[in-house]
C-alpha positions in Angstrom: -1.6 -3.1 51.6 -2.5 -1.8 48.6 -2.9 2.0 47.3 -5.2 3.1 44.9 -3.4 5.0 42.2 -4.4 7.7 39.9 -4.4 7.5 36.1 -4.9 9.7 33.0 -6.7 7.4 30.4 -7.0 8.3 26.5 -9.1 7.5 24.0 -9.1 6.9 20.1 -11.8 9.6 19.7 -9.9 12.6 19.1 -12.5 14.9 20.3 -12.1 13.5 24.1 -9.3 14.8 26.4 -7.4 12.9 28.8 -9.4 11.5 31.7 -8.3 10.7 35.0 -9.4 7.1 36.6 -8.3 5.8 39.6 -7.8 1.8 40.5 -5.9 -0.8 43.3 -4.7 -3.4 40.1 -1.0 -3.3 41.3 -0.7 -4.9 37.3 -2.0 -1.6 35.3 0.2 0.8 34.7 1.1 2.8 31.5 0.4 1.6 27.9 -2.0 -1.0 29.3 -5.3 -1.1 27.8 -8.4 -1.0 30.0 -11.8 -0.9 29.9 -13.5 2.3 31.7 -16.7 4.1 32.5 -17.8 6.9 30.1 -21.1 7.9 30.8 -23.5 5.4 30.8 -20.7 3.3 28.0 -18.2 1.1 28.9 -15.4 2.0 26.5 -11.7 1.2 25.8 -8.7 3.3 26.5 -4.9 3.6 26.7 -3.4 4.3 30.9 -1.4 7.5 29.0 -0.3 9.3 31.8 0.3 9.7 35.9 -3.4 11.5 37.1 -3.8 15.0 37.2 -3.6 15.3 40.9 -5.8 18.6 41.6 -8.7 16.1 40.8 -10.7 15.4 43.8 -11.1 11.5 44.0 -13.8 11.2 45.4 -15.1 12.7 42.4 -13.0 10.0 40.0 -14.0 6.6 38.8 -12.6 3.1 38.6 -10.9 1.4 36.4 -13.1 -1.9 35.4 -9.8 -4.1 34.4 -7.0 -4.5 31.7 -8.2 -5.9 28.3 -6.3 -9.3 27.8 -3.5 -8.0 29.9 -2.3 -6.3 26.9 0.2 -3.4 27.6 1.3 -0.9 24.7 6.0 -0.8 25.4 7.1 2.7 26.3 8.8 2.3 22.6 5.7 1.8 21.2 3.8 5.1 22.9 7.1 6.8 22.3 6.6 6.0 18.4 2.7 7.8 18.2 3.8 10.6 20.1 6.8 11.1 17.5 4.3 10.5 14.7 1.9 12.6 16.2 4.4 15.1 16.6 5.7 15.0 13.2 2.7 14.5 11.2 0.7 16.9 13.0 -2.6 14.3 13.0 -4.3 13.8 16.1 -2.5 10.8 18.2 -5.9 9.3 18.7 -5.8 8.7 14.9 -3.1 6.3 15.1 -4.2 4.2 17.9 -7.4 3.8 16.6 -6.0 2.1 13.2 -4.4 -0.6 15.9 -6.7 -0.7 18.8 -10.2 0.8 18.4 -11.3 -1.0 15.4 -10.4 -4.8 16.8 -13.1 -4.4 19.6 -11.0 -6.6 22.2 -14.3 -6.1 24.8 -16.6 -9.0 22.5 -15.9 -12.0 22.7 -13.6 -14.1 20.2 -14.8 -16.5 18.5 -12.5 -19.0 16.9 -12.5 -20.6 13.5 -12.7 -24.4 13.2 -11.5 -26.0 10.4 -10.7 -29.3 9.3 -8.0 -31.7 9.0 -7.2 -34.9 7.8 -6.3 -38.5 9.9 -4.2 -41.0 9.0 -7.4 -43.2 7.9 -8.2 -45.4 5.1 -9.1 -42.8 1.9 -10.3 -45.5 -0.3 -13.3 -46.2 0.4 -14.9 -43.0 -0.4 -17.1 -41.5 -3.3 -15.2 -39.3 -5.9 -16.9 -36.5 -4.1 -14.6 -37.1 -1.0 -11.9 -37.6 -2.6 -11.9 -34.1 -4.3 -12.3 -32.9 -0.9 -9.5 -35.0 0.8 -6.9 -33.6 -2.1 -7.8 -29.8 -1.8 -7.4 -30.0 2.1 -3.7 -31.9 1.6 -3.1 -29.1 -0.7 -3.5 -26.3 1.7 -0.4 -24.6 2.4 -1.4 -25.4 6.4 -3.1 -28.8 5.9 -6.8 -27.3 6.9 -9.4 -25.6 5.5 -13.1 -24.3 6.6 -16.0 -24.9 5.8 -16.5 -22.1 4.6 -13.5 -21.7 2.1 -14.3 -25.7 0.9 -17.8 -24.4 -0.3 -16.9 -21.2 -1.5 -13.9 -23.1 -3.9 -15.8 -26.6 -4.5 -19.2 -26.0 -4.0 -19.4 -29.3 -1.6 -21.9 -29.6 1.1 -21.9 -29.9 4.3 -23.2 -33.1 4.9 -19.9 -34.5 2.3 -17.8 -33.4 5.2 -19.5 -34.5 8.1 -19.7 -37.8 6.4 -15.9 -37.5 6.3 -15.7 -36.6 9.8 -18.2 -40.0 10.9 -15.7 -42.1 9.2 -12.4 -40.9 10.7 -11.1 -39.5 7.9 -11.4 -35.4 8.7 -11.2 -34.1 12.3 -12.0 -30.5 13.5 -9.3 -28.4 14.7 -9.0 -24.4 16.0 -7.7 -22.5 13.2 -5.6 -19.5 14.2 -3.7 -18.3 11.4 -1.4 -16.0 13.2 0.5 -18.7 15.1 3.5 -19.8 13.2 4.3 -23.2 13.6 7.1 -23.5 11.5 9.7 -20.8 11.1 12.7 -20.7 8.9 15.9 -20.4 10.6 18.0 -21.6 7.8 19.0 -18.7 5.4 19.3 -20.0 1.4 21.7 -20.3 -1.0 22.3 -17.2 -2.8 24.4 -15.7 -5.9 27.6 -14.5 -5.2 26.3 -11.0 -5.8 23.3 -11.3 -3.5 25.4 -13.4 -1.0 27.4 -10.3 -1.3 24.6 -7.5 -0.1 23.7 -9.5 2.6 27.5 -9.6 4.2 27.5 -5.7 3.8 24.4 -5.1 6.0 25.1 -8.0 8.2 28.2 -7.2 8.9 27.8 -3.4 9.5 24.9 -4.7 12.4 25.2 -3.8 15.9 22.9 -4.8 18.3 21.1 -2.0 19.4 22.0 0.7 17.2 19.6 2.1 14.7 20.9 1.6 10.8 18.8 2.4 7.6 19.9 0.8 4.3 19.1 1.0 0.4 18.8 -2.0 -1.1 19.3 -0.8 -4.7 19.0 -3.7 -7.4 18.0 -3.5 -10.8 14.6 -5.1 -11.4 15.0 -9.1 -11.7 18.4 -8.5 -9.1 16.9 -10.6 -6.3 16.3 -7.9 -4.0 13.6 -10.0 -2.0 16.2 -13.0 -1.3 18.4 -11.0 0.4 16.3 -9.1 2.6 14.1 -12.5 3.4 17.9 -14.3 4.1 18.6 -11.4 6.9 15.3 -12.1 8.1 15.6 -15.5 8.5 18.7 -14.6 10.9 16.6 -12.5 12.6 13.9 -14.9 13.3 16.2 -17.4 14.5 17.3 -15.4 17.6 13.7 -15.5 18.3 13.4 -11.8 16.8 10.3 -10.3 14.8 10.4 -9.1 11.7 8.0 -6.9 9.7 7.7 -6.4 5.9 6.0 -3.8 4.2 3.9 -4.3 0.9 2.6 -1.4 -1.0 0.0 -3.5 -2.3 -2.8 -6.0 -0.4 -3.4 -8.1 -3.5 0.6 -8.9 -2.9 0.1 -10.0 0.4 -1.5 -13.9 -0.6 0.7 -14.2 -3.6 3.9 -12.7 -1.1 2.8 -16.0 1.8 2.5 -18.4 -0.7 6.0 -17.8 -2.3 7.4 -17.7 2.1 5.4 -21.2 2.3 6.9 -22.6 -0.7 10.5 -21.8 -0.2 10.9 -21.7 3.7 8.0 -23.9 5.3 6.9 -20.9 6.8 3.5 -19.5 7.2 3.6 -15.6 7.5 1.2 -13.9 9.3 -0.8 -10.9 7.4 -2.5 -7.4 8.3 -4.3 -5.3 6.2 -8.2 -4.1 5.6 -9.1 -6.9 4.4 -8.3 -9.5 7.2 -11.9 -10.6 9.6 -12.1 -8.9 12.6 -11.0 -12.3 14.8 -8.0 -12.3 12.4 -7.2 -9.0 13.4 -7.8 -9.3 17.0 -5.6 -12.4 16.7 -2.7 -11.2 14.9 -2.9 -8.1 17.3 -2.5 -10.4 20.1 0.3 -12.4 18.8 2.5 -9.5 17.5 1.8 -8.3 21.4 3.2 -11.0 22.9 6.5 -12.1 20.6 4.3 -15.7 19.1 4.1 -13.6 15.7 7.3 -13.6 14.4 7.1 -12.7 10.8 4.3 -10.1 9.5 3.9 -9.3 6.4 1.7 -6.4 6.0 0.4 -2.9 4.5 0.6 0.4 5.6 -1.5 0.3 8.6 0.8 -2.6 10.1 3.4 -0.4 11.3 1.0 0.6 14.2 0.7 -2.8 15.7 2.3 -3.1 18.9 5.2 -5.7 18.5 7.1 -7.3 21.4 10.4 -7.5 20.1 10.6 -6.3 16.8 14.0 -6.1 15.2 14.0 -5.8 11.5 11.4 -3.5 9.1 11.8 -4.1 5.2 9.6 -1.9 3.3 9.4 -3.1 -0.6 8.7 -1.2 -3.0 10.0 2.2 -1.1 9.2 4.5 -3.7 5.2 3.4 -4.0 3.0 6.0 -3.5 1.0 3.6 -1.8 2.5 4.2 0.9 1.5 7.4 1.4 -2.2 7.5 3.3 -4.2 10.8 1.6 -6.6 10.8 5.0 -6.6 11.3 8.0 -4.0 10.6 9.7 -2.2 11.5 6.7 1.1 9.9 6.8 3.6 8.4 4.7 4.7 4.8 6.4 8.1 4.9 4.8 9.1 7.9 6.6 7.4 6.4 9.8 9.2 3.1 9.7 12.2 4.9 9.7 11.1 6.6 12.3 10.2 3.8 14.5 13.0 1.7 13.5 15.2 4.7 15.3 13.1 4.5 18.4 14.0 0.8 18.4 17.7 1.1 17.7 16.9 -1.1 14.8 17.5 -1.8 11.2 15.5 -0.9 8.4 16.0 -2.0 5.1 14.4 0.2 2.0 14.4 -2.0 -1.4 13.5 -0.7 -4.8 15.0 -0.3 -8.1 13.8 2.9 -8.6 14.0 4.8 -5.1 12.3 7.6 -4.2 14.6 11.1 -4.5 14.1 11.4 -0.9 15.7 8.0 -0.2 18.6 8.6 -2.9 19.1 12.1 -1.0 19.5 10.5 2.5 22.0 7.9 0.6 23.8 10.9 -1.0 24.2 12.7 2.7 25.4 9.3 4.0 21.9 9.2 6.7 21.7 5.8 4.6 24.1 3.5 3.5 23.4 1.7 0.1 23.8 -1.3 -1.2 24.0 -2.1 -5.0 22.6 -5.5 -6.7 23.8 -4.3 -10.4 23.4 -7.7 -12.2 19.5 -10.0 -12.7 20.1 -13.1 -10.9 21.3 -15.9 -13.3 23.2 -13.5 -15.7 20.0 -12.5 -17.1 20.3 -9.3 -19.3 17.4 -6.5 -18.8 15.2 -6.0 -21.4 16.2 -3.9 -24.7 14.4 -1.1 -24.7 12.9 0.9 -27.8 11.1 4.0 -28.5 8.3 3.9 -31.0 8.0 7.6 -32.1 4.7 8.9 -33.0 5.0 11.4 -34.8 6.2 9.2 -37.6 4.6 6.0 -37.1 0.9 5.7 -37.9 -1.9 3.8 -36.2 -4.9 2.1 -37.8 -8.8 3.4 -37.8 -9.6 2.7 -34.0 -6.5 1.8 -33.1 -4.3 2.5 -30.3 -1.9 -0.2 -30.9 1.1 1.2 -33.3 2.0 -1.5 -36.5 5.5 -1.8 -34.7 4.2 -3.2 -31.7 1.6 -5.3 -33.2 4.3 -6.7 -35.5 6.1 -8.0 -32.4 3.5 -9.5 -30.3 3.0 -11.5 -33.9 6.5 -12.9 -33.2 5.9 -13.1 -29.9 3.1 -14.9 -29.8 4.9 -17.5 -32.4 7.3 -18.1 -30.0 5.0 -18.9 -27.6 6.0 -16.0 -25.3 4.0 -13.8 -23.0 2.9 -10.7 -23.9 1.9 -7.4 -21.1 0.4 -4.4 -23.0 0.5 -1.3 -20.3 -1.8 1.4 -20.3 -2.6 3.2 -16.7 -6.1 3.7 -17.2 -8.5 1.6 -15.6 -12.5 0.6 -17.5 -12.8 1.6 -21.4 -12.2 5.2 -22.0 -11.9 8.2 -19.5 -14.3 10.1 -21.0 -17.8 9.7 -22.5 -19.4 12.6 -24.9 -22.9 13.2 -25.6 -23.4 13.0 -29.2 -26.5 15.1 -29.3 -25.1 18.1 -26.9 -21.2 17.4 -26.8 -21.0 17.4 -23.0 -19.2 15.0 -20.9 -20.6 12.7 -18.7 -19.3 13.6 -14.6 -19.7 12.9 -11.2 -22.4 14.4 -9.0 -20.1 14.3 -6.3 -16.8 14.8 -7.7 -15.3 17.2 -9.8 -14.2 14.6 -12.4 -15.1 12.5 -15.9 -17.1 9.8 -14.9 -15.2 6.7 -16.6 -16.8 4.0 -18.4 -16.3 0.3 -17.8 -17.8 -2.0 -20.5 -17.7 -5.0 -18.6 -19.8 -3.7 -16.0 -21.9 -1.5 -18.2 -21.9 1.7 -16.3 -19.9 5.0 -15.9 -17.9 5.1 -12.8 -16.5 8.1 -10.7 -13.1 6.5 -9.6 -13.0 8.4 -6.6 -16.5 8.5 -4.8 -17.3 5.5 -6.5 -20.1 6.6 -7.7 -22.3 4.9 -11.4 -24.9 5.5 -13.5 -26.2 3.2 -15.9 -24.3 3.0 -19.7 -28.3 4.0 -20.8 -28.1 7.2 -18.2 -29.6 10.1 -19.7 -27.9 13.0 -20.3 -28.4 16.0 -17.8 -28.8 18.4 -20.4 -30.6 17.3 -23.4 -32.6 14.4 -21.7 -31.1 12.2 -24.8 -30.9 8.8 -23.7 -28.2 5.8 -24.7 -26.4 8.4 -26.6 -22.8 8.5 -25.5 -19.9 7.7 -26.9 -16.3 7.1 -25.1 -13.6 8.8 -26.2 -9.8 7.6 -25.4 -8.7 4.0 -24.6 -8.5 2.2 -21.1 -7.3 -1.3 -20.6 -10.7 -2.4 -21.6 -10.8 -0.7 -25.0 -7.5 -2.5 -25.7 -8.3 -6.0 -24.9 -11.4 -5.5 -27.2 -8.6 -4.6 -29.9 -6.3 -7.0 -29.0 -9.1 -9.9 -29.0 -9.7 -8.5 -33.2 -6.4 -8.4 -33.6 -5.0 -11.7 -32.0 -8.5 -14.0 -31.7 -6.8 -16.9 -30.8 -4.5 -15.3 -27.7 -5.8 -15.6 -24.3 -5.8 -12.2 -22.8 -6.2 -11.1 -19.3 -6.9 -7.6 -17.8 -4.8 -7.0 -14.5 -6.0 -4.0 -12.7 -7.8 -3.4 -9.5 -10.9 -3.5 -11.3 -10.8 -7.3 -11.9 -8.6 -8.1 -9.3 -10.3 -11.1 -7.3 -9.8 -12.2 -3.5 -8.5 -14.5 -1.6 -7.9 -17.9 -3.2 -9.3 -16.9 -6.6 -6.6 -14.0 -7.0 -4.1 -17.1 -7.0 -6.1 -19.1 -9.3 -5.7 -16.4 -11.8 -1.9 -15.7 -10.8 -1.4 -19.3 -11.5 -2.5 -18.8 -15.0 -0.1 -16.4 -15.7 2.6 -17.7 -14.2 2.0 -20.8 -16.0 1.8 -19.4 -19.2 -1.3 -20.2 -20.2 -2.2 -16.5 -20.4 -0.7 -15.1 -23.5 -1.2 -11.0 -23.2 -1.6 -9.7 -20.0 -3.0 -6.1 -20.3 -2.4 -4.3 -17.2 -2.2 -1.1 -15.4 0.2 0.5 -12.4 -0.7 -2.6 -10.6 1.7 -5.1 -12.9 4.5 -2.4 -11.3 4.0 -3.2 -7.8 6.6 -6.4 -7.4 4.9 -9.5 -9.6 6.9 -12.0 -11.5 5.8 -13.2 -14.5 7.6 -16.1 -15.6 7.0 -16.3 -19.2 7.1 -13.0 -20.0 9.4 -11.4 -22.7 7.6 -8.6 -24.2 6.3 -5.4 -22.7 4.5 -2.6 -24.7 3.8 0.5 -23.1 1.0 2.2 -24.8 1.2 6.1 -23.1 4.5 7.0 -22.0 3.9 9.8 -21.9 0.7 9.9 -19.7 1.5 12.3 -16.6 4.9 13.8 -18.0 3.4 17.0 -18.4 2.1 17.4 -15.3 2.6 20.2 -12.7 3.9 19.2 -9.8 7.5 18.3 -8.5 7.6 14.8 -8.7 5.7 14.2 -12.1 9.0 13.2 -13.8 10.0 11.0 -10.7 6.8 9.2 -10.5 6.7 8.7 -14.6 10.2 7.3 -14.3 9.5 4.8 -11.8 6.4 3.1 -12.9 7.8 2.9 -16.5 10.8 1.6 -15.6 9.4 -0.9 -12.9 6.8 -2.4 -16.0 9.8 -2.6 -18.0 11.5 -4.6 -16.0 8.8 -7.6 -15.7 9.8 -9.0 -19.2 12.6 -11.6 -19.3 13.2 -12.0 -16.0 13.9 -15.8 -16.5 15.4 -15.0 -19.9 18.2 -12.7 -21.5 15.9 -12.0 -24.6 13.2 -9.8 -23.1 12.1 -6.9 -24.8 10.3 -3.5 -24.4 8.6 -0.9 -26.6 7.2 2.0 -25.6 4.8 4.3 -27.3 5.7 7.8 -27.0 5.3 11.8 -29.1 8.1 12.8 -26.4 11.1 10.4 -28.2 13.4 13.4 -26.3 12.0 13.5 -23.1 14.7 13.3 -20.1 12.6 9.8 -18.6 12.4 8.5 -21.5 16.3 9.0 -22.6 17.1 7.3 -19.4 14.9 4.5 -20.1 16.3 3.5 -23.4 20.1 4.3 -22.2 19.6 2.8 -18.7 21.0 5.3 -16.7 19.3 5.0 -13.8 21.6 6.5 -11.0 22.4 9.4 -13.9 19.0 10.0 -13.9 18.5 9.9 -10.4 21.1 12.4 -9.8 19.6 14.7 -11.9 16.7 14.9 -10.4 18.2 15.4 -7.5 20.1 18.4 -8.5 17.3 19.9 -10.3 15.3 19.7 -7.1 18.3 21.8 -5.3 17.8 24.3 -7.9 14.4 24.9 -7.6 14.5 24.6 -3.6 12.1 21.9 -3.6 11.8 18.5 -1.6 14.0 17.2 -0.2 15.7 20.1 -0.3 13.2 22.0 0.9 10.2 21.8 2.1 6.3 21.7 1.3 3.7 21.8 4.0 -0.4 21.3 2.5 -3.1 23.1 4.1 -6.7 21.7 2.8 -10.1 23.3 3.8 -13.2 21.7 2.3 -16.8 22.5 3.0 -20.0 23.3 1.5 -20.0 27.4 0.6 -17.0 27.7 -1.3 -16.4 32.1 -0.5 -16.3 30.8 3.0 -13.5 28.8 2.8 -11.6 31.2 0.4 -12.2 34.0 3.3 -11.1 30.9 5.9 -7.8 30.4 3.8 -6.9 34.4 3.8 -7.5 34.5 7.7 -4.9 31.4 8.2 -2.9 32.8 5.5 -2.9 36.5 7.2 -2.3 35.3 10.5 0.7 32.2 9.3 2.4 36.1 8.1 2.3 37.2 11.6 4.3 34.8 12.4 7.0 36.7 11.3 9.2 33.6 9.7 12.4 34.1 7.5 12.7 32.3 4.3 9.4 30.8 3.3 6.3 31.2 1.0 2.4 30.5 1.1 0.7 30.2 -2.1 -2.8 30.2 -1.9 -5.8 30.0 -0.9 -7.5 28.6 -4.5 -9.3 26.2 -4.9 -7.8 22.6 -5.4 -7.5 21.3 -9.1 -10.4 18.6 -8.5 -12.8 21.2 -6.4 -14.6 19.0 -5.1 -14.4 15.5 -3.8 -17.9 13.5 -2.0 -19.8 17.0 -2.4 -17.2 18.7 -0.9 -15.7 22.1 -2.4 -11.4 22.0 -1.5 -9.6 25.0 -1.1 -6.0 24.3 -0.6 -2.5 26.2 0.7 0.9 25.4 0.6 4.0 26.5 2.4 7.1 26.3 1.4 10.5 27.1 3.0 14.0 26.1 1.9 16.4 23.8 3.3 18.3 25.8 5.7 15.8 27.3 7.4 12.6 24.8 7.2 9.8 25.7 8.9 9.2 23.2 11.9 6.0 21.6 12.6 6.0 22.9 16.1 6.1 26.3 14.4 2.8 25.7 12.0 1.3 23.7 15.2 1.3 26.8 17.7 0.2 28.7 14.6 -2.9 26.5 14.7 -3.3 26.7 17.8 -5.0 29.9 18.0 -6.9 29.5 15.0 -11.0 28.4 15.1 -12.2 26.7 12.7 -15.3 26.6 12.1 -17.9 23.7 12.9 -18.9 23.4 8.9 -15.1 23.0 7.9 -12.8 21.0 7.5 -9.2 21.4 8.2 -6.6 19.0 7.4 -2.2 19.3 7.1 -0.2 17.3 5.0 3.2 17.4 5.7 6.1 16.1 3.1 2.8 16.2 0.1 2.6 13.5 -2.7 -0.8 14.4 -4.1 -1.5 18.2 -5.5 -5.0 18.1 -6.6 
């Protein structure tokens, strides 16, 4: 006999509470996901909880039925709670980056594609037979329709021809199922083979364990970590690995398809919603067994997940500025813990938080001190400016210039760096002298030549290169001032007419199967001067390359927050290190009027872990993360003396609190005031290490605080971003 049982159901709308439902399905229980009645809606929600029994039932409504008889683990629920907890966002944040948004209540529809048969291919037109090489050169033997006219431009009538004569056959394309999975780890360099015996064989089933992987750039970090995982995968384990970059995600597959047979399941934005709903469902029930993912792919609900790599730990990227605000490299570590798994953090420039936790022995490390192949890094030098001179409308020095001459003889690839996306950051009115700026934003509206308009790199918003200015009414009559990458391709097309050049930024970053058109061109060589932004930091290989100019080193030292010099480090350093990674001759100049600067000392004398220890000690000093700690309070709104008198109130009343050992700076408004017509006000706590404030001390703070229906409050815990 069966007993109807009582149920507390949540929801990804944070502004619901917990309902109670009741239902006779011996099979739901908690963590599954059900469909329920919500006023006239039928909606999906999460069984969270045993019923509130002071309900009257009668009162209580049914349950309509599980959603693919999908069921969220207790490690899984036990991981939002924790984040929840920590981060102080709303739990119904975090399931609704995993569950809301795949809509699991429509119907899926699957993909066909289409294959080839083992037919007779000769007697077809050349039209065919373009089509019949491009599908056998798919990394999974198909294609659809839809990709075969987007890359060839052939018709559908071509391939149903195809299909009459035997030759193509349609099959169900689900890209999450992986077929083929490497069990066999490669061959690697005594050094590497070396790394991997450390963390393998320090591994005990489940116990949790958090490594560095600390290599210099070139060192063959991502073969060691993709060896363990292969040993993972082979016990029929799953495996997820963290990119701080999408755009890395296609090139990351390809280079997993070429070397293991495998293809690698993806998440991030990007992906259709079917894709999504069907890597959700494969990750749920174990088929998925290697993800490779961004940010957001740490909230999927895995079956049996054993091993988390996140690349690139010290990226920014990984840290989401809204809400939920979060940083997923602290949450990985976090959920790796719950797991009683391992984590592995790689980067050859790790965050100071990372090289604390190694320093207090939280995290053991692992050194990779040599390139792979006895490849030397780059020689670094410092071009001074103060001494050395530039031409009329140049922003190239005559040292650099000289060498991509020599370089370009040798037939070696060039990558010019400047972290400043379009043609210049600032455009002036010649007739008025004001600066162009956003209507939303606080900010310089920056101009991109190549698609003739100012742009707010923020909101996103443009105007027209011919906008009129908003004070004199003077039309066409600005002129940019300062160089992006755009302004230097222009001078490096005067100065070098016969290179091929190539700007690499997320401007003129293209999708899909075009991105790896383009790739292919530089990894081929047959790009000669790549002139790129942060993004050439974020783990690409370049072949070919042997020369690296850095434009602005100094861009961002002088900034005023704790990290500047850590941040300036890293993505200097990580440029560096794309030349000669094949090669023991690469090469690296770098453009500075700060020759003395601490960064830039370690830079040209390569002492990385001096550097980092340093830092470190300087952040002790000034009580600072990690040391101590920084909580960020950010009001925005309309009426700007209302959220100044807002910010007093929580300010006042965070006092009352009576807490040892901390400060609040604040309110003021935020450095950009105002962001999508939004004026920011901002706070920030901080206490020092041996007495932190606790997040359940600012959350019963919060708890008795109102705010307002025209304001809004967000918290930041651990801050990145100060403006």
């Amino acid at each position: 006999m069966s007993f109807e049982k009582q149920f507390g159901v949540i929801f990804t709308n944070p502004k619901l509470p917990v309902l109670d439902y009741l239902t006779l399905d011996e099979n739901i229980e908690i963590g599954s996901l059900v469909e329920v009645p919500l006023g006239s809606k039928v909606v999906i929600g999460i069984v969270w909880s045993a019923g509130d029994t002071k309900f009257d039932n009668t009162r209580l409504k049914q349950i309509i039925g599980t959603v693919n008889n999908i069921k969220l683990r207790s490690e899984f629920i036990s991981f939002l709670k924790r984040a929840h907890t920590y981060t102080l966002s709303p739990i119904q944040s975090f399931l609704k980056m995993a569950v809301q948004s795949l809509q699991f209540h429509k119907d899926q529809k699957m993909p066909f594609a289409y294959k080839l048969n083992n037919a007779d291919y000769f007697q077809i037109t050349p039209r065919q037979k373009e089509l019949v090489k491009y599908i056998k050169e798919q990394p999974a033997g198909t294609a659809q329709y839809s990709k075969i006219k987007k890359d060839l431009g052939i018709s559908l009538s071509v391939v149903k021809s195809l299909e009459k004569k035997g030759v193509l056959s349609q099959v169900v394309e689900n890209k999450s199922e992986q077929e083929k999975i490497f069990y066999e780890p490669i061959i690697l360099s005594p050094e590497q083979s070396q790394a991997a015996s450390q963390i393998r064989e320090k591994y005990v089933e489940n116990e949790f364990q958090s490594w560095l992987l600390f290599g210099v750039t070139g060192s063959g970090k991502t073969e060691v970590y993709l060896n363990l995982a292969s040993e993972r995968i082979g016990k029929g384990e799953q495996v997820l690995i963290l990119l701080p970059e999408i755009s890395l995600t296609v090139d990351f597959k390809q280079r997993i398809m070429k070397r293991y047979g495998a293809i690698a399941g993806e998440w991030h934005s990007q992906l259709s919603l079917n894709e999504r709903r069907s890597v959700f469902k494969s990750v749920a029930n174990g088929r998925l067994k290697l993800l490779v993912g961004a940010r957001s792919a740490l909230f999927l609900p895995f079956k049996n997940l054993n091993l988390i790599i996140v690349d690139e730990e010290h990226d920014s990227s990984y840290k989401q500025e809204e809400a939920p605000i979060y940083n997923a490299r602290d949450l990985a570590v976090l959920r790796a813990s719950i797991l009683k798994s391992q984590i592995i953090l790689s980067s050859a420039t790790p965050s100071i938080e990372t090289w604390h936790n190694c320093k207090l022995g939280k995290y053991h490390k692992v050194n990779l001190l040599k390139r792979f192949g006895e490849v030397y890094e780059p020689r670094v030098t410092l071009i001074d400016m103060n001494v050395e001179e530039t031409s009329k409308n140049s922003w190239i020095s005559v040292p650099i210039i000289d060498q991509i001459k020599l370089s370009l003889e040798k037939k070696e690839q060039i990558l010019i760096f400047l972290n400043r996306r379009g043609y210049a950051p600032i455009a002036f009115c010649t007739t008025c002298r004001i600066s162009l700026e956003c209507k939303n934003c606080s900010t310089k509206l920056v101009y991109h030549k190549t698609k003739k308009c100012y742009m707010c790199h923020i909101c996103g918003y443009r105007v027209s290169e011919t906008t009129e200015c908003v004070k004199c009414k003077s039309s066409d009559n600005f002129i940019p001032i300062g160089p992006g990458v755009e302004r230097i391709r222009d001078e490096v097309s005067k100065l070098f007419p016969d290179a091929s050049s190539m700007i690499f930024s997320s401007d003129n970053l293209l999708k899909g199967e075009k991105n790896l058109e383009e790739m292919d061109k530089i990894k081929s060589g047959e790009i000669n001067i790549i002139i790129g932004t942060q993004l050439v930091s974020k783990g690409y290989n370049f072949p070919h390359l042997k020369l690296v100019a850095v434009i602005d080193a100094d861009m961002g030292l002088n900034a005023g927050d704790h990290r500047v010099i850590e941040k300036s480090y890293q993505v200097i350093k990580q440029v560096v290190g794309r030349a000669g990674r094949y090669a023991s001759d690469g090469r690296a100049l770098i453009q500075t009027w700060m020759p003395r600067h601490p960064v830039l000392q370690a830079l040209l004398k390569d002492h990385g872990e001096k550097f980092l220890n340093a830092e470190l000690e300087q952040r002790i000093e000034a009580n600072v993360p990690p040391h101590g700690k920084f909580i960020s309070l950010i009001i925005s709104g309309k009426k700007e003396r209302q959220l100044i008198d807002f910010g007093i109130k929580l300010k006042n009343q965070f006092y009352s609190l009576n807490l040892q050992d901390f400060e609040i700076f604040g309110p003021a408004v935020a450095p950009i005031s105002r962001i999508k017509n939004k004026t920011r006000v901002r706070l920030l706590i901080k206490s020092n290490k041996m007495n932190k404030i606790s997040q359940s001390e600012v959350r019963d703070w919060l708890k008795n605080i109102s705010v307002p229906n025209n304001i809004y409050f967000s918290i930041d815990i651990d801050p990145y971003n100060f403006y």
